[in-house]
MOPAC internal coordinates of N, CA, C and O (Angstrom, degrees):
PM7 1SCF
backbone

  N    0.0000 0     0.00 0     0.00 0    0    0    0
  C    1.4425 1     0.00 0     0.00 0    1    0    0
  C    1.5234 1   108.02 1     0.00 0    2    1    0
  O    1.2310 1   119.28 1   -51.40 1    3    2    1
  N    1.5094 1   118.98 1   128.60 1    3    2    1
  C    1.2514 1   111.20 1  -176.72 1    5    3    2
  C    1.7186 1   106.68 1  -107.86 1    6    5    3
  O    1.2310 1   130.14 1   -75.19 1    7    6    5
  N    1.4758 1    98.05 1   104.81 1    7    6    5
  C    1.5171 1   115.39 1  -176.96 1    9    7    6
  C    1.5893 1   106.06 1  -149.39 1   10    9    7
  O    1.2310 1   121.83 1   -28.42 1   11   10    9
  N    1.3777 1   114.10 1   151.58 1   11   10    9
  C    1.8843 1   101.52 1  -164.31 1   13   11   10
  C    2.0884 1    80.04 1  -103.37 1   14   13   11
  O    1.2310 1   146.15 1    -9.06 1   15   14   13
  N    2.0208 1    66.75 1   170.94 1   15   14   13
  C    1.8654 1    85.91 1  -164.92 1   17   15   14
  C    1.8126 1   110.45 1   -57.85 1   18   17   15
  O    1.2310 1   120.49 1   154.28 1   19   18   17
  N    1.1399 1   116.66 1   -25.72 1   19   18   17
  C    1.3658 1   127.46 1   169.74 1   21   19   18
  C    1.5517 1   119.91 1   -77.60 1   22   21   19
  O    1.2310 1   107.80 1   154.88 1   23   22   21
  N    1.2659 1   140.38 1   -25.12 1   23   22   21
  C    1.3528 1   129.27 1   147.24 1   25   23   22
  C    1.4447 1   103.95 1   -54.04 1   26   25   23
  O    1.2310 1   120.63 1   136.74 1   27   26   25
  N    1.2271 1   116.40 1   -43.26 1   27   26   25
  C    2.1881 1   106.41 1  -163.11 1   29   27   26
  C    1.6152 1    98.67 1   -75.32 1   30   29   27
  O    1.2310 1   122.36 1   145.40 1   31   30   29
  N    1.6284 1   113.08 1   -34.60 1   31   30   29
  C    1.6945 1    98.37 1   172.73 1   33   31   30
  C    0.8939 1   136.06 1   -57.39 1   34   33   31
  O    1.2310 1   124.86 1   140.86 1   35   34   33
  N    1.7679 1   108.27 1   -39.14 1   35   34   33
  C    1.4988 1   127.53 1  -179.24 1   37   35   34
  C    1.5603 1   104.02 1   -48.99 1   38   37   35
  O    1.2310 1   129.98 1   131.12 1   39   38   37
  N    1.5121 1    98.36 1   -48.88 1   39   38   37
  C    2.0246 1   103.45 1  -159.87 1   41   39   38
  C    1.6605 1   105.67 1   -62.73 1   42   41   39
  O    1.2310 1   127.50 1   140.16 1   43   42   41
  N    1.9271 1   103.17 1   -39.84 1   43   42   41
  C    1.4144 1   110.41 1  -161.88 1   45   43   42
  C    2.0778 1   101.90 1   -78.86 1   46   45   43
  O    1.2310 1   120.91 1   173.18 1   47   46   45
  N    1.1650 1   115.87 1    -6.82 1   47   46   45
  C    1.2137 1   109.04 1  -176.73 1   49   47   46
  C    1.9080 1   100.44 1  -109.51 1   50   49   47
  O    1.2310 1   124.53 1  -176.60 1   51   50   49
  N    1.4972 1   108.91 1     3.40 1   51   50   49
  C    1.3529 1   102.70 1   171.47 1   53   51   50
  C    1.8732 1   102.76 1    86.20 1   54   53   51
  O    1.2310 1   118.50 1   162.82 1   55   54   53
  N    0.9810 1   120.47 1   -17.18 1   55   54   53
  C    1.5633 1   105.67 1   172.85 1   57   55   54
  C    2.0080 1   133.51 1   -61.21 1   58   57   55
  O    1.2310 1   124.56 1   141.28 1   59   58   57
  N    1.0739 1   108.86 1   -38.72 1   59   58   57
  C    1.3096 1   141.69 1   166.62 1   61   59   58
  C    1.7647 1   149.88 1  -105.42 1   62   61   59
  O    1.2310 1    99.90 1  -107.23 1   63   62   61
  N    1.4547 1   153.95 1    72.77 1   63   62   61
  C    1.3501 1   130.69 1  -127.62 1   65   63   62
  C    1.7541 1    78.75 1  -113.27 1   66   65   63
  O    1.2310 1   131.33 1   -28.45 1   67   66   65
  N    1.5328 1    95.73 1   151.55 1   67   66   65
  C    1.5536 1   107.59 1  -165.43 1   69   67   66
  C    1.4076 1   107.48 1   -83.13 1   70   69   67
  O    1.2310 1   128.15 1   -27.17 1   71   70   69
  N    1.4430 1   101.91 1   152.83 1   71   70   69
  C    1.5442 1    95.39 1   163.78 1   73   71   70
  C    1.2455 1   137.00 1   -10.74 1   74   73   71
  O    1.2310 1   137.88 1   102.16 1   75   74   73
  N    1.7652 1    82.96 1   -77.84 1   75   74   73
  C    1.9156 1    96.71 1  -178.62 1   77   75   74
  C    1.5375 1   105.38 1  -105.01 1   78   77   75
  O    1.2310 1   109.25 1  -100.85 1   79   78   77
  N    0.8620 1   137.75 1    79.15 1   79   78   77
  C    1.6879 1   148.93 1   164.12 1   81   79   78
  C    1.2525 1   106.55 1   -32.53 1   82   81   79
  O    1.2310 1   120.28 1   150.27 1   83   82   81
  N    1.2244 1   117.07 1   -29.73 1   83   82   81
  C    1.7300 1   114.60 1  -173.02 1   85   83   82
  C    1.5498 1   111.07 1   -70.59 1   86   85   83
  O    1.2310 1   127.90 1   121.75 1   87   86   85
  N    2.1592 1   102.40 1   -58.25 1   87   86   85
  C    1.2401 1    93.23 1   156.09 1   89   87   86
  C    1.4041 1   157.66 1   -52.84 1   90   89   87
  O    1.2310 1   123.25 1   170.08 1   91   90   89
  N    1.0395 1   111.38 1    -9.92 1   91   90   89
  C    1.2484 1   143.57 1   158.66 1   93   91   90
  C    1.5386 1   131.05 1   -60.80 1   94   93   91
  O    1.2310 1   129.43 1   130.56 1   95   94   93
  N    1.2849 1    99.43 1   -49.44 1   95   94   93
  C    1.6869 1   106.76 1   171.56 1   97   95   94
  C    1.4118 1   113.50 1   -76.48 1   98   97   95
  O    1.2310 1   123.03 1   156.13 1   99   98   97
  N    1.5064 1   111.79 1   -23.87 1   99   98   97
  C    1.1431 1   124.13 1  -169.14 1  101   99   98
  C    1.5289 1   132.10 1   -55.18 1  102  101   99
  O    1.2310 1   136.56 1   139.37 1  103  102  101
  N    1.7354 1    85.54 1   -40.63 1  103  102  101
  C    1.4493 1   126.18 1  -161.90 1  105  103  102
  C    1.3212 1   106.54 1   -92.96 1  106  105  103
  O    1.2310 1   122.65 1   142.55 1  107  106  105
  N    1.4718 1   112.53 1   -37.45 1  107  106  105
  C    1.2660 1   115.00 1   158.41 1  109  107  106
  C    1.6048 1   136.39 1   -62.07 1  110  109  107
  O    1.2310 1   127.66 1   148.57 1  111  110  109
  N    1.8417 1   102.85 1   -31.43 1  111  110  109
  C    1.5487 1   106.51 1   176.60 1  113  111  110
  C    1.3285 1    89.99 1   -80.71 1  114  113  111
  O    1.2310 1   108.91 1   150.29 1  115  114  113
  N    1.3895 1   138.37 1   -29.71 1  115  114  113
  C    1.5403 1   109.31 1  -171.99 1  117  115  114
  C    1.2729 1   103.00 1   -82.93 1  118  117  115
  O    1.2310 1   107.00 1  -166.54 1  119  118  117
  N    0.8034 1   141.80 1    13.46 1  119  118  117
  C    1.7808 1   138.27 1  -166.25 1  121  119  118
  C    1.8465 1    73.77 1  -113.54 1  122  121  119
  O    1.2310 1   106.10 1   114.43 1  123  122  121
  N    1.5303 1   143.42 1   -65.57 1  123  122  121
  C    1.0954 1   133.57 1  -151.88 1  125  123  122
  C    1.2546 1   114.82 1   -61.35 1  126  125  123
  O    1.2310 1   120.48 1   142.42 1  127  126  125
  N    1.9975 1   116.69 1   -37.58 1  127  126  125
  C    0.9407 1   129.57 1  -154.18 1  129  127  126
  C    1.5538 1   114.10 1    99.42 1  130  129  127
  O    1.2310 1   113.30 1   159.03 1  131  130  129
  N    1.1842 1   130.27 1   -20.97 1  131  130  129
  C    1.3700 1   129.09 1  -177.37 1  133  131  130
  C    1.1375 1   123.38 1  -104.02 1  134  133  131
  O    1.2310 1   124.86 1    -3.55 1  135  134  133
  N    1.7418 1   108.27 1   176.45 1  135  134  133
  C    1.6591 1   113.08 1  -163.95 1  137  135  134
  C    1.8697 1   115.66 1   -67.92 1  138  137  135
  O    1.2310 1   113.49 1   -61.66 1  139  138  137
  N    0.9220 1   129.92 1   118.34 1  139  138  137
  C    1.4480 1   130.43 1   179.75 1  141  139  138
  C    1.5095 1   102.37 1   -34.80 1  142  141  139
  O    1.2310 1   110.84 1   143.32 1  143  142  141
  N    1.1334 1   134.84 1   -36.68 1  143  142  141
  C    1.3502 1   136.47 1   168.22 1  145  143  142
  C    1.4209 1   108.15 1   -47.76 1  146  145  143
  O    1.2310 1   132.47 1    89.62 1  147  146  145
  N    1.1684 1    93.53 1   -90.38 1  147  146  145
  C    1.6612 1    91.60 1  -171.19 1  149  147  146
  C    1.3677 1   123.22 1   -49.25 1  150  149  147
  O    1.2310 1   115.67 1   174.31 1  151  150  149
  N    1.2844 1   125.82 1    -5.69 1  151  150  149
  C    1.5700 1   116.73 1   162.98 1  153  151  150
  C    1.5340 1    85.82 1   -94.36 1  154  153  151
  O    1.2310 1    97.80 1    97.27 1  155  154  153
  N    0.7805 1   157.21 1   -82.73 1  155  154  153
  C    1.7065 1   136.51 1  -154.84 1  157  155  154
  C    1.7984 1   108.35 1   -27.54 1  158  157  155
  O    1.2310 1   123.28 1   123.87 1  159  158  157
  N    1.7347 1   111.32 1   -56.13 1  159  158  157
  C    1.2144 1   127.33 1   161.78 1  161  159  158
  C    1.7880 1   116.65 1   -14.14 1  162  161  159
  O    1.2310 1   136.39 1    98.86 1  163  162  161
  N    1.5529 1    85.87 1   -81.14 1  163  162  161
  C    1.7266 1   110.10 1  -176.41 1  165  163  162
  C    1.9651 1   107.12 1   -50.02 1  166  165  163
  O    1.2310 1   122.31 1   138.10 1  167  166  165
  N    1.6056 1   113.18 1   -41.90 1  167  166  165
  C    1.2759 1   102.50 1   174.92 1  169  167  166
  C    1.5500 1   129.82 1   -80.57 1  170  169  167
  O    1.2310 1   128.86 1   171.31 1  171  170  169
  N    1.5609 1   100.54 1    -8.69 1  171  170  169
  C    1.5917 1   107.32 1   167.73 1  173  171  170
  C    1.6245 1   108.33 1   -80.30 1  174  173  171
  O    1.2310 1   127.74 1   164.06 1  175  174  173
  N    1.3019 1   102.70 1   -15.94 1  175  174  173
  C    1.6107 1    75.33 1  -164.70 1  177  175  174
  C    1.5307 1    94.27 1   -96.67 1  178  177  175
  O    1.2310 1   114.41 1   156.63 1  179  178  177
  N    1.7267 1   128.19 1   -23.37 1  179  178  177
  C    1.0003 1   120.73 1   150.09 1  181  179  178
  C    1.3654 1   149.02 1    -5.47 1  182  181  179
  O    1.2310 1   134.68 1   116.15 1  183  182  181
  N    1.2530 1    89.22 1   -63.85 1  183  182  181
  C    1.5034 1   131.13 1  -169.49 1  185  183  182
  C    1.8902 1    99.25 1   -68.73 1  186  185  183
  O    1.2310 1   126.85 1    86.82 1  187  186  185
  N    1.4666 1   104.43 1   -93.18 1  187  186  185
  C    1.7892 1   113.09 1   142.10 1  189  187  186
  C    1.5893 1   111.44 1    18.91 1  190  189  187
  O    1.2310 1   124.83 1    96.39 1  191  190  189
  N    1.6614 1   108.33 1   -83.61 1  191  190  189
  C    1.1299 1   118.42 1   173.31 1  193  191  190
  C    1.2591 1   138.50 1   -69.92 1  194  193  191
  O    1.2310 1   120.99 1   163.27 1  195  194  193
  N    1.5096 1   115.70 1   -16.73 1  195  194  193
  C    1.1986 1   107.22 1  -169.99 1  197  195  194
  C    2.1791 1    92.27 1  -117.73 1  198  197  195
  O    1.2310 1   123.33 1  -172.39 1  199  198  197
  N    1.2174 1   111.21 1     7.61 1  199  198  197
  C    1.5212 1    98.06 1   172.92 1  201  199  198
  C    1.8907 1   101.88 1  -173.41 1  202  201  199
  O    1.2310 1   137.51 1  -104.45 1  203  202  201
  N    1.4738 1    83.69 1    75.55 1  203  202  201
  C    1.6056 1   110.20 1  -175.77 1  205  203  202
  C    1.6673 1   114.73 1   -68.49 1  206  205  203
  O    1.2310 1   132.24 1   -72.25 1  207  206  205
  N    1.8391 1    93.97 1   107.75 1  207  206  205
  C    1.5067 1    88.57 1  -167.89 1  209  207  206
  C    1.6094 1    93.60 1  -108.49 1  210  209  207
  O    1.2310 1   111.24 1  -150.81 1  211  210  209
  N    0.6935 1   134.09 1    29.19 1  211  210  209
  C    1.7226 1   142.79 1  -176.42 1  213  211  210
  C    1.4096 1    95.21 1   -97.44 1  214  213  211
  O    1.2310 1   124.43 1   -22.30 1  215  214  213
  N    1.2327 1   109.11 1   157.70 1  215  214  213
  C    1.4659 1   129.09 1   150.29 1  217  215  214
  C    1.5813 1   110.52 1   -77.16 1  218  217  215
  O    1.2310 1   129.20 1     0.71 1  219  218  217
  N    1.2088 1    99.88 1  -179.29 1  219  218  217
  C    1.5963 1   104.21 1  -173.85 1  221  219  218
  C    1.4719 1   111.64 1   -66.46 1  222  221  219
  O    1.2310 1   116.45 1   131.91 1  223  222  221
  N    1.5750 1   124.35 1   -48.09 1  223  222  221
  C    1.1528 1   133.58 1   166.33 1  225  223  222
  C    1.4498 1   140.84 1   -39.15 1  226  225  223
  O    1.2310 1   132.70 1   123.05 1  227  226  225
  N    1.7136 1    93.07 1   -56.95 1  227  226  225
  C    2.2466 1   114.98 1   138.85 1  229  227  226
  C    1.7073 1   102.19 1   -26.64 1  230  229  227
  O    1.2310 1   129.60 1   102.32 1  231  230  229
  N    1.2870 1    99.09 1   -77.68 1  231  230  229
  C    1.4973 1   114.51 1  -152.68 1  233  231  230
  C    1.7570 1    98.10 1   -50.34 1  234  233  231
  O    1.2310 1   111.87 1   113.07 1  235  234  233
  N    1.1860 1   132.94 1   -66.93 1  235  234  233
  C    1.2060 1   151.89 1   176.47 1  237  235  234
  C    1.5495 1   111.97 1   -41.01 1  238  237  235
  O    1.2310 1   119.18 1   142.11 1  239  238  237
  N    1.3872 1   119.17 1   -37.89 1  239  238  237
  C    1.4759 1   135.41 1  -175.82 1  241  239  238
  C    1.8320 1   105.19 1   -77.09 1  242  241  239
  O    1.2310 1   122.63 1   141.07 1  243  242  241
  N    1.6208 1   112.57 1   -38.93 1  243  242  241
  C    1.5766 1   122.22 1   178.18 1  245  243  242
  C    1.4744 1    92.24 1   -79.51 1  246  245  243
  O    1.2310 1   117.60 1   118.59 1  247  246  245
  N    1.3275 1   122.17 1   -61.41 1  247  246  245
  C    1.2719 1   107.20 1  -178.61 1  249  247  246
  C    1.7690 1   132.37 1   -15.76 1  250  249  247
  O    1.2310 1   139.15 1   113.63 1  251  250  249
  N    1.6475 1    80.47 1   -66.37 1  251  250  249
  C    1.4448 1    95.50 1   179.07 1  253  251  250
  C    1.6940 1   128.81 1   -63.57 1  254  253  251
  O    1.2310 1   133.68 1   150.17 1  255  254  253
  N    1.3374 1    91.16 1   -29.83 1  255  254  253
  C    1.6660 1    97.86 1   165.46 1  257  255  254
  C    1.2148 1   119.04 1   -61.79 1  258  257  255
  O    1.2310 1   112.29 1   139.51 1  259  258  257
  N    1.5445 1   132.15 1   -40.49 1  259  258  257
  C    1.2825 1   149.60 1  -146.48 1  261  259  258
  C    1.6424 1    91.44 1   -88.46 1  262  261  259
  O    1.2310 1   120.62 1   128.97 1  263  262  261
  N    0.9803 1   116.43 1   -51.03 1  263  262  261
  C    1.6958 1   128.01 1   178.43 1  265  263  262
  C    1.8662 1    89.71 1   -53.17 1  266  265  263
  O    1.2310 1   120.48 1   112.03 1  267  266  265
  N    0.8962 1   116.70 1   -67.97 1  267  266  265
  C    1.5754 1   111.50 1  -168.50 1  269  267  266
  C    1.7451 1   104.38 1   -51.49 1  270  269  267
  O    1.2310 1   112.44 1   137.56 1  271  270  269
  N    1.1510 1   131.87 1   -42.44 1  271  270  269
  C    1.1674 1   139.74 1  -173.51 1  273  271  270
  C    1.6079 1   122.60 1   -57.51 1  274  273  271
  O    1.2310 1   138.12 1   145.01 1  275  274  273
  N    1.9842 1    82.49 1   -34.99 1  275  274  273
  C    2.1448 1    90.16 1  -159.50 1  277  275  274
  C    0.9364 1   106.35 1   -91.69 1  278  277  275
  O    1.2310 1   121.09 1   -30.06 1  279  278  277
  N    1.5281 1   115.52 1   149.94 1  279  278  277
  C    1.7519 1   135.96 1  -177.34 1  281  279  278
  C    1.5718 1    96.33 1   -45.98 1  282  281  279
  O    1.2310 1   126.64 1   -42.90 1  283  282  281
  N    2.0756 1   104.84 1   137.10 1  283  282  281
  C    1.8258 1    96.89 1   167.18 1  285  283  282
  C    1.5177 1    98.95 1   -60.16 1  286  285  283
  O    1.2310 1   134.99 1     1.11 1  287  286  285
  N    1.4440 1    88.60 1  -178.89 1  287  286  285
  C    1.2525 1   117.97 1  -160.54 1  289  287  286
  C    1.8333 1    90.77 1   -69.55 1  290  289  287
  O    1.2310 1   123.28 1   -28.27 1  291  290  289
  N    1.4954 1   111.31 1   151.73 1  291  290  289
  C    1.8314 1   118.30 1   178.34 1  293  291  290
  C    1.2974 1   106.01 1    55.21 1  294  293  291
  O    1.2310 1   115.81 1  -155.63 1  295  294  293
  N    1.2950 1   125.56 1    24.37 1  295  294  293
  C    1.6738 1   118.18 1   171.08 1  297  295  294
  C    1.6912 1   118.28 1  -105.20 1  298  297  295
  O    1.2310 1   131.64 1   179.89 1  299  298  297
  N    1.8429 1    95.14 1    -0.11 1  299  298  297
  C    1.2873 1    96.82 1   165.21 1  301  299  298
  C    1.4536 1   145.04 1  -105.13 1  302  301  299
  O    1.2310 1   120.10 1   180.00 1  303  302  301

């Protein structure tokens, strides 16, 4: 990916979101090994959790989706 080490800090410390965000995630699930989904996944629910703009009802409604989504239990 041709992006300098200070655009990827900016994004990874939250100051700046890149141009292309897609490429970005991209590069990262292939660097992780995993599905581009599920890191998009992992940063919504992140996100969700760590700066809850929902009401209680929101919050409770993702919840419940997220349960439908996640690996059973020992499948990870």
């Amino acid at each position: 990916m041709k992006v300098n080490q200070a655009t990827i800090a900016r994004f990874e410390d939250g100051t700046a979101w890149p141009r292309r965000p897609e490429e970005v995630l991209m590069a990262y699930a292939n660097e992780l090994g995993m599905d581009v989904r599920l890191l998009w996944l992992h940063g919504f629910v992140l996100w969700i959790e760590n700066e809850p703009v929902l009401d209680q009802k929101g919050q409770a409604e993702i919840q419940a989706a997220l349960k439908r989504v996640a690996p059973p239990e020992g499948a990870e």
